[in-house]
N, C-alpha and C positions, 0 to 999 in steps of 0.2 A: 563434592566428594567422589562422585562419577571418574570427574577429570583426572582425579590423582590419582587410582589404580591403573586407568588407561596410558598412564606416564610411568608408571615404576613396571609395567609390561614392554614396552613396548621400546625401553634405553638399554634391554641390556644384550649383550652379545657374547656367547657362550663359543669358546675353542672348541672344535671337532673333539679333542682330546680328552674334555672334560664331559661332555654332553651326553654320557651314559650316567654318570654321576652326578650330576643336574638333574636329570631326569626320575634318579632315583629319587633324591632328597625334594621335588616335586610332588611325588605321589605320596610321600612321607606323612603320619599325623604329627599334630603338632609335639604331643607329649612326648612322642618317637624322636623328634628333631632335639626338643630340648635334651633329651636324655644320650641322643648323640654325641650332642655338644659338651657335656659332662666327661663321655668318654673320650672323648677329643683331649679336653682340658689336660683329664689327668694322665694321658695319656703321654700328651710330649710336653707338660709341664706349663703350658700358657695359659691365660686368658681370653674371655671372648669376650669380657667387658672396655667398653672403650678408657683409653685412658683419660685420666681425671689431672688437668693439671692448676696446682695449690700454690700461691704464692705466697713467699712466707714474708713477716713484715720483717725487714732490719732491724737488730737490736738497735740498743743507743751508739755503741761501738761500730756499728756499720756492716755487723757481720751478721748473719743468720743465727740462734743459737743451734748447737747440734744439741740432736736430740737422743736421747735415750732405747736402745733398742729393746720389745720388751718380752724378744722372742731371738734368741743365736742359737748358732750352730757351734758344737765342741767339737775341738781337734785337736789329734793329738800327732804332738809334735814331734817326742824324744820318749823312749822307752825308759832310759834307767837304766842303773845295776838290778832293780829287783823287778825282772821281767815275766817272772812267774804271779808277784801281786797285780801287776799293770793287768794280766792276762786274767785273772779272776778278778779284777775292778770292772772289766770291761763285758765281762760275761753276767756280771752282778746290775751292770748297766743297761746292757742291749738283751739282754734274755737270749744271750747268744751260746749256741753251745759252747763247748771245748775248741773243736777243730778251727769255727770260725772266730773266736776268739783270738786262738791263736795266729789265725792268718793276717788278724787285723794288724794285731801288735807286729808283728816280722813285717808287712809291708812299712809298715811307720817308721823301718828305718831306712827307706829307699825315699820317703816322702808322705805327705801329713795326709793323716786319715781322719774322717769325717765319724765321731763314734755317734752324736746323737744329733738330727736337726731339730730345728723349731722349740727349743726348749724354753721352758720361762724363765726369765734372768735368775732367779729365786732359784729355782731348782740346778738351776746350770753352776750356780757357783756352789752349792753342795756338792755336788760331781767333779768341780773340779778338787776343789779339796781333796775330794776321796783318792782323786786320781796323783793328787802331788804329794798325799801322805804314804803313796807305790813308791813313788820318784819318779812319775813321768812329769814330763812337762804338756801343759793342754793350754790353747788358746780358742778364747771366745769371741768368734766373727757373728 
């Protein structure tokens, strides 16, 4: 056991450029690193967990089945003639004020805006409803 710390010390080679910041995350506790690492994550949106790769078995047809997603993102695509409902569906939605509200819906029509992510299929096709009964048009990625 000796042998294998003196081998994970002694492989690695640190750039002048980074060796202030080595050094820091060094002297670091560990609770400190993990909690780092958290802010990292969420930070610029990654993982620190390795990836996991799942092979899936072929159906009988040859193909994968797809699967069901059981979390999307709503977008909205097309405003409508009733832009003032789309603007309160969407304030009803995101807890968004007025001004933001309105900013979302006017971008939407240069290009699709993102009103809720992560939603659960269940609730995401309530919302759309809500949204098509304005006359916007919304898509579930």
């Amino acid at each position: 056991m000796a042998e294998e710390e003196k081998k994970e010390e002694t492989s690695v080679e640190v750039p002048k450029k980074f060796a202030k910041i080595v050094k820091e995350i060094e002297e670091m506790k560990v609770i400190d690193l993990a909690e780092l690492v958290k802010v990292l994550e969420d930070k610029f949106g990654v993982s620190a967990a390795a990836p996991v790769a799942v092979a899936a078995a072929p159906a009988a047809g040859g193909e994968a089945p797809a699967e069901e997603k059981s979390e999307v993102n709503i977008v909205l695509t097309a405003v409508g003639d009733k832009k003032i409902d789309v603007i309160k569906a969407v304030r009803e939605t995101t807890q968004k004020g007025l001004k933001e509200a309105k900013d979302l819906v006017d971008a939407a029509a240069s290009g699709e805006q993102v009103i809720k992510e992560k939603v659960k299929k269940e609730e995401a096709d309530e919302i759309k409803a809500k949204f098509e009964a304005a006359g916007a048009t919304i898509e579930l990625k």
